[in-house]
VEXDREN-677353 format. One line per field, with one value per residue (C-alpha): residue number from 1; residue in three letters; z, y, x. Coordinates in steps of 0.05 Angstrom, whole numbers, always signed. Layout:
! residues N
k: [NUM,...]
r: [Ala,...]
zz: [Z,...]
yy: [Y,...]
xx: [X,...]
***
This chain:
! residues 356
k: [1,2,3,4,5,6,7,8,9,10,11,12,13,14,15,16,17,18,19,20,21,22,23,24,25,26,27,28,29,30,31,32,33,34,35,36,37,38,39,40,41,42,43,44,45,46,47,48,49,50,51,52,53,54,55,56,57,58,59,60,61,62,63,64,65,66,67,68,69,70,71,72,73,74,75,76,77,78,79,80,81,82,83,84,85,86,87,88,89,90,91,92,93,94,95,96,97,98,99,100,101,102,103,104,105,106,107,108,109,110,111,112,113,114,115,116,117,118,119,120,121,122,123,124,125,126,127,128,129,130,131,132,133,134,135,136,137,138,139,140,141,142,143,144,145,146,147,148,149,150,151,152,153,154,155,156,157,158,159,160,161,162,163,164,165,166,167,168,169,170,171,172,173,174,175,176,177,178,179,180,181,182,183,184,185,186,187,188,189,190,191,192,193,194,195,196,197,198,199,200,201,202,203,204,205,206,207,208,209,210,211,212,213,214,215,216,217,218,219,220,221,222,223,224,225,226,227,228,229,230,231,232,233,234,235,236,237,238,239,240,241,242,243,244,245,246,247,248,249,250,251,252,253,254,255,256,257,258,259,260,261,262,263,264,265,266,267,268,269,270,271,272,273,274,275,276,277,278,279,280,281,282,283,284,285,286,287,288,289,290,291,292,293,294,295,296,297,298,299,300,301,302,303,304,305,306,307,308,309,310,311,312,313,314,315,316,317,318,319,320,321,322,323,324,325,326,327,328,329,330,331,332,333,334,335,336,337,338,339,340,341,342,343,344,345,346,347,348,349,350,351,352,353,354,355,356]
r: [Unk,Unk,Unk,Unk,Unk,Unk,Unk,Unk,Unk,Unk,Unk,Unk,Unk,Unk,Unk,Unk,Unk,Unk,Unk,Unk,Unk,Unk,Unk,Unk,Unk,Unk,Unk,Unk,Unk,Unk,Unk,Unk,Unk,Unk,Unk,Unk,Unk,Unk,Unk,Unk,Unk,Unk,Unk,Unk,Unk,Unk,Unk,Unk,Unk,Unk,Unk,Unk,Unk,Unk,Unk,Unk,Unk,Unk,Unk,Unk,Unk,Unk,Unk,Unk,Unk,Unk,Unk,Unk,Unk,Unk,Unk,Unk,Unk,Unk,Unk,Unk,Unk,Unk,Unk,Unk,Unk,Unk,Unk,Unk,Unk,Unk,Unk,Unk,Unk,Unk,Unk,Unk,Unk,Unk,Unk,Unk,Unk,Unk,Unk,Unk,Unk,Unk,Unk,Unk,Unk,Unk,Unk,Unk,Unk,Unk,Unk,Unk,Unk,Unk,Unk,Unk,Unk,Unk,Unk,Unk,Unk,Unk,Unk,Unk,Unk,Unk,Unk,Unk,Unk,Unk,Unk,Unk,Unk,Unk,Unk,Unk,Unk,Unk,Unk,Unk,Unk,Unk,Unk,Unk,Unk,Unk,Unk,Unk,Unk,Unk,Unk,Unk,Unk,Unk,Unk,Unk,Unk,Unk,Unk,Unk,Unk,Unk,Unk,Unk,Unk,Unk,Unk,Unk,Unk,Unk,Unk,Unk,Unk,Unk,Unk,Unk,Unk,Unk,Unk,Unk,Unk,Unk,Unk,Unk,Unk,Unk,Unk,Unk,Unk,Unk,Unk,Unk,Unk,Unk,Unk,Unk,Unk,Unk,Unk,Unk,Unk,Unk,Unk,Unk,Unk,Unk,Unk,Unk,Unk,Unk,Unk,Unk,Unk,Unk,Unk,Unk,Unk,Unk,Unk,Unk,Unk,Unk,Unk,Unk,Unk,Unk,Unk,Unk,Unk,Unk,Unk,Unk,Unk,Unk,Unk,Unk,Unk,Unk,Unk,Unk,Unk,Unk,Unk,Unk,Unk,Unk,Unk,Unk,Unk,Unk,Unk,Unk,Unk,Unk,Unk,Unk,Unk,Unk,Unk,Unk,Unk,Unk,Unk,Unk,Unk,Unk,Unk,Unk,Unk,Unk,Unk,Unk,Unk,Unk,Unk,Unk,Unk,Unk,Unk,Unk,Unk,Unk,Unk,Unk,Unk,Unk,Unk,Unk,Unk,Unk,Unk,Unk,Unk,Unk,Unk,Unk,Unk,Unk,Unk,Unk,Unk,Unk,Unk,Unk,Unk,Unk,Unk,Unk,Unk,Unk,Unk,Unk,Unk,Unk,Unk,Unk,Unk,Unk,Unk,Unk,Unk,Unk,Unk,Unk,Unk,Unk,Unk,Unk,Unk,Unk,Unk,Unk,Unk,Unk,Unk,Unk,Unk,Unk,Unk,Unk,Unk,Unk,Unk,Unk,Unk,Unk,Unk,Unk,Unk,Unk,Unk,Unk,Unk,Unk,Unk,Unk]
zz: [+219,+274,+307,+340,+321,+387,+393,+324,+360,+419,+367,+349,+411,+433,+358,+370,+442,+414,+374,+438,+493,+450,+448,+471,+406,+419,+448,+403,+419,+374,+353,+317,+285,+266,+195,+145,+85,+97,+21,-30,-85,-154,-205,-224,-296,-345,-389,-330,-359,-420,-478,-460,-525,-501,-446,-391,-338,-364,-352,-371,-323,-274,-241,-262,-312,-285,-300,-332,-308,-243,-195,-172,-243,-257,-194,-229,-301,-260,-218,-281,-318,-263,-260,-189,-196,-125,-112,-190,-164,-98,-134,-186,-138,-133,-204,-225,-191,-205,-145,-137,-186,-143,-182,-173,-194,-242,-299,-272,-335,-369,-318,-315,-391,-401,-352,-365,-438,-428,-380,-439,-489,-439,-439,-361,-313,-272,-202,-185,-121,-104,-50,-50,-4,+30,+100,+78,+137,+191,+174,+184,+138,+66,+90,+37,-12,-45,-22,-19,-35,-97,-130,-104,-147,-209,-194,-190,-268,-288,-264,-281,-356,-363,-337,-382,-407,-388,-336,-268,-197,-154,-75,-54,-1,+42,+116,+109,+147,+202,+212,+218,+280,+303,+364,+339,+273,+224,+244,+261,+213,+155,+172,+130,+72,+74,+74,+8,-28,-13,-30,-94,-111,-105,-141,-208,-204,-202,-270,-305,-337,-324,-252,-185,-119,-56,-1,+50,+123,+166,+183,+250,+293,+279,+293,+343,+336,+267,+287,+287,+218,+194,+206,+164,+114,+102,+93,+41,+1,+17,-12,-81,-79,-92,-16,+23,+24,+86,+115,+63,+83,+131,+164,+201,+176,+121,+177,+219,+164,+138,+202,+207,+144,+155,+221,+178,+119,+154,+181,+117,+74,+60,+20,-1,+11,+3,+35,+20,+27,+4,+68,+111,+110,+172,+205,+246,+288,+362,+422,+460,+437,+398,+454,+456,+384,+370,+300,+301,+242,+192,+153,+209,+208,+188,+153,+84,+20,+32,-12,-81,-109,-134,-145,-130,-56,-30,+15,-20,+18,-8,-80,-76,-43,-80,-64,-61,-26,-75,-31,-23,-24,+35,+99,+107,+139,+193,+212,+159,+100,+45,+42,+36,-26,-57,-73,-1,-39,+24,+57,-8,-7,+64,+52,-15,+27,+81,+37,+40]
yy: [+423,+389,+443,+430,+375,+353,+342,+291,+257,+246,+216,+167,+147,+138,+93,+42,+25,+22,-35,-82,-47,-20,+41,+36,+80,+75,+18,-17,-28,-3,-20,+37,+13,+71,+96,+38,+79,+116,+88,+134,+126,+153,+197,+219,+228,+174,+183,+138,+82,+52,+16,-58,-72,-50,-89,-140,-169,-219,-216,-289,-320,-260,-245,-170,-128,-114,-46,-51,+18,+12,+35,-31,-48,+23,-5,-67,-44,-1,-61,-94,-45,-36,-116,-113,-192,-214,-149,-151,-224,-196,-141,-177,-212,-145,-119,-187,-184,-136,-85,-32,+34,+91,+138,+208,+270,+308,+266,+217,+204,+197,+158,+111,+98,+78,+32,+1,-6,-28,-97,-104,-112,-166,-199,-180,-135,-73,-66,+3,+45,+106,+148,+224,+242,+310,+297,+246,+209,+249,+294,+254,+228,+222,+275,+310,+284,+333,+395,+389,+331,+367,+361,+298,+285,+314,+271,+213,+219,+225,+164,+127,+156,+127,+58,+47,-11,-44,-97,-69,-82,-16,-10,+51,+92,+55,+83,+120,+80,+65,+137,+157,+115,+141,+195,+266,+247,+261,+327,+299,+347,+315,+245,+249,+283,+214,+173,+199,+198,+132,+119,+149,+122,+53,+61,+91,+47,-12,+23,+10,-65,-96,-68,-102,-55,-62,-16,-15,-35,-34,-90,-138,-96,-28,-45,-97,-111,-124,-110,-33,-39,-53,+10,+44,-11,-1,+77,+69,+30,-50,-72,-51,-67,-126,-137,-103,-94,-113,-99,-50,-20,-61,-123,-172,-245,-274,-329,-268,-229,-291,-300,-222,-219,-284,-245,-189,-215,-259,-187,-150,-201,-253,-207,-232,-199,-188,-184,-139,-192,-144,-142,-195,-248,-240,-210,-147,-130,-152,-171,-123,-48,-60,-27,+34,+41,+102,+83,+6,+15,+58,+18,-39,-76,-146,-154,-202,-203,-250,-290,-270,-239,-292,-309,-372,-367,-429,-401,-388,-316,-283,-262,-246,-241,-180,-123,-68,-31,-35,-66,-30,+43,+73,+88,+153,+199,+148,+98,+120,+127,+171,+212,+159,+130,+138,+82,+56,+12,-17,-39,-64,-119,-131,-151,-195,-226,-251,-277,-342]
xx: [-46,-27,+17,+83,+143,+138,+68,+72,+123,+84,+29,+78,+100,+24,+19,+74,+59,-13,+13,+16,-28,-86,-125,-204,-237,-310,-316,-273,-198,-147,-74,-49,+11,+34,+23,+38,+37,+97,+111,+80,+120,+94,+135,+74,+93,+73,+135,+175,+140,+175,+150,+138,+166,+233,+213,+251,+240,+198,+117,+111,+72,+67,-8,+2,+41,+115,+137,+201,+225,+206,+259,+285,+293,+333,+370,+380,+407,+457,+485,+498,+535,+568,+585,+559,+535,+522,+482,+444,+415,+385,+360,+329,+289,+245,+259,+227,+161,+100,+87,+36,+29,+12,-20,+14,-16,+26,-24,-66,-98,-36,+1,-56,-69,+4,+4,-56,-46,+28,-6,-48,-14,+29,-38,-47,-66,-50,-44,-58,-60,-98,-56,-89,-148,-144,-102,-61,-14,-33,+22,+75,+124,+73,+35,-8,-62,-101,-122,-195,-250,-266,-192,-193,-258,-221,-159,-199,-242,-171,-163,-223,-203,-143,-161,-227,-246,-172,-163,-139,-139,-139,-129,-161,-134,-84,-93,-151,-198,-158,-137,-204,-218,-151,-164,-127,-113,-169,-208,-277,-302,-271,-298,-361,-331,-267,-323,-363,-296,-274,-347,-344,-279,-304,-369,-341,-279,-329,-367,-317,-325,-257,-238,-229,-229,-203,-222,-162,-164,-102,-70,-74,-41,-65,-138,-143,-220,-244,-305,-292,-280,-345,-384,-326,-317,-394,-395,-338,-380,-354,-415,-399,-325,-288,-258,-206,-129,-98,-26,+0,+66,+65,+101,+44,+58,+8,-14,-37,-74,-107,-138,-159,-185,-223,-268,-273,-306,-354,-368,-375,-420,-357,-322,-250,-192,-118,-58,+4,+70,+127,+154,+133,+176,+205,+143,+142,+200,+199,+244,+288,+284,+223,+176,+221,+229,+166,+185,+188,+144,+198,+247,+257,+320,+322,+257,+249,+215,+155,+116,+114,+56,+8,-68,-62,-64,-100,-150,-220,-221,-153,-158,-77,-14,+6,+64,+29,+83,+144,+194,+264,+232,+240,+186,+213,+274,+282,+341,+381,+334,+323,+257,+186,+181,+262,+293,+341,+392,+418,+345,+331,+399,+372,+304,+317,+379,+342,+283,+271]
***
């Protein structure tokens, strides 16, 4: 849709120096880190999740349900028949924590009801996100979605079926807000129609009885001035959602978000928020190369795990530290790594061995 390979590489060049010099989008400026979400990562069929019976790691005491066939755990039962000890225990740092379903769409419904009913029966809840409206990534490297606001409609009753009356937390739409204030990547004639289905998304998530909603919203560094925020926060329907979802995919420290997410609530009506920490540990990557790098954003070297997902935060505002992202799948064909969203066994050793 875009046109020529060279002219989405001159997009991402124009993305990552956005990052530190800005971008003036309607009078507001804008840090277009570019595209976070390089991290859909969904099998899309609900027989990849197992029977919790069968079922390790342990959920005791975890804020959401931990999928027990999750690909860090597949990782994990293949270290140890292998008798790989040293790299089973950095693993198992990632198998051991709950991270973000995103839906796929082979059978939403289905995919969705067994992951629901699977945290219920743990006596806990899901953490779900929705990945799939038309012009996904701005064609880069999780380009796609579906194919027109009306299969998206269908995609999403699936959805809303197979969560029901089960507890769930769902981020909705990673990215899309922020690309639509992004010059040349949305088609202004789309605009309206991303709006009504984020919109719509929110408002029958939120008739269901047990469901939190989180309408995403960048992160820091993509765009600069909360402020410009708020006009799309508001179309999407913030008033009927939970809060918003900041820094998925992405690497800004928690101390940073925190203080974003603060300015953009008192914005918004003092809606709470939270903050994607799969990744963060180390923060974003900076010093010598970082300027150059069009990618700085696409598995980065020497990034950590950061703080385990929790509910228990300590500031009033942030409902969670949660990892919405599930750490050691990769960004995308960059640096080394496997196509967005497969499992990059080597990234993954990285970012549990520097944790802290």
């Amino acid at each position: 849709m875009y046109g020529t390979d060279a002219g989405r590489r001159h997009r991402a060049v124009r993305r990552h120096r956005a990052v530190r010099t800005g971008l003036t989008v309607g009078g507001a400026v804008v840090g277009a880190m570019a595209l976070l979400t390089a991290c859909f990562s969904s099998s899309g069929k609900s027989g990849d999740v197992k029977n919790p019976d069968e079922g390790k790691p342990s959920q005791a005491g975890k804020p959401f349900w931990v999928n027990p066939d999750g690909s860090a755990a597949r990782a994990l039962d293949k270290l140890r028949k292998e008798n790989k000890a040293e790299e089973a225990a950095l693993i198992e740092k990632i198998a051991s924590q709950p991270v973000g379903e995103w839906i796929g769409t082979d059978d939403p419904e289905g995919e969705t009801r067994h992951i629901t009913k699977a945290a219920a029966k743990a006596n806990t809840s899901a953490l779900l996100v929705l990945y799939n409206i038309p012009h996904r990534d701005c064609g880069q490297y999780s380009q796609g979605g579906a194919p027109d606001g009306n299969t998206y409609r269908d995609w999403l009753n699936k959805v809303v079926n197979g969560i029901g009356d089960r507890k769930a937390s769902v981020i909705v739409e990673p990215d899309a807000l922020p690309h639509i204030l992004d010059p040349g990547c949305v088609p202004r004639a789309l605009h309206d129609e991303q709006y009504a289905l984020i919109k719509e998304a929110v408002e029958k998530l939120k008739g269901l009885p047990n469901t939190k909603v989180y309408v995403d919203a960048g992160n820091p560094h993509w765009i600069r001035d909360a402020g410009a925020l708020v006009g799309p926060l508001k179309r999407a329907g913030i008033e009927r959602a939970d809060g918003f979802s900041l820094n998925v995919s992405n690497y800004q420290t928690t101390k940073e978000n925190i203080a974003y997410g603060k300015k953009l609530s008192a914005m918004v009506g003092g809606k709470h928020f939270v903050i994607d920490t799969s990744r963060n540990g180390n923060g974003p990557i900076e010093g010598e190369g970082a300027e150059e790098d069009a990618e700085a954003w696409c598995n980065p070297p020497g990034r950590a795990l950061g703080e385990p997902p929790t509910t228990d935060t300590g500031e009033e505002l942030v409902d969670a530290y949660l990892w919405i992202k599930r750490p050691g799948e990769s960004d995308g064909t960059c640096k080394g790594g496997p196509k967005a969203g497969e499992w990059y066994h080597t990234y993954a050793l990285e970012l549990a061995r520097n944790s802290r």
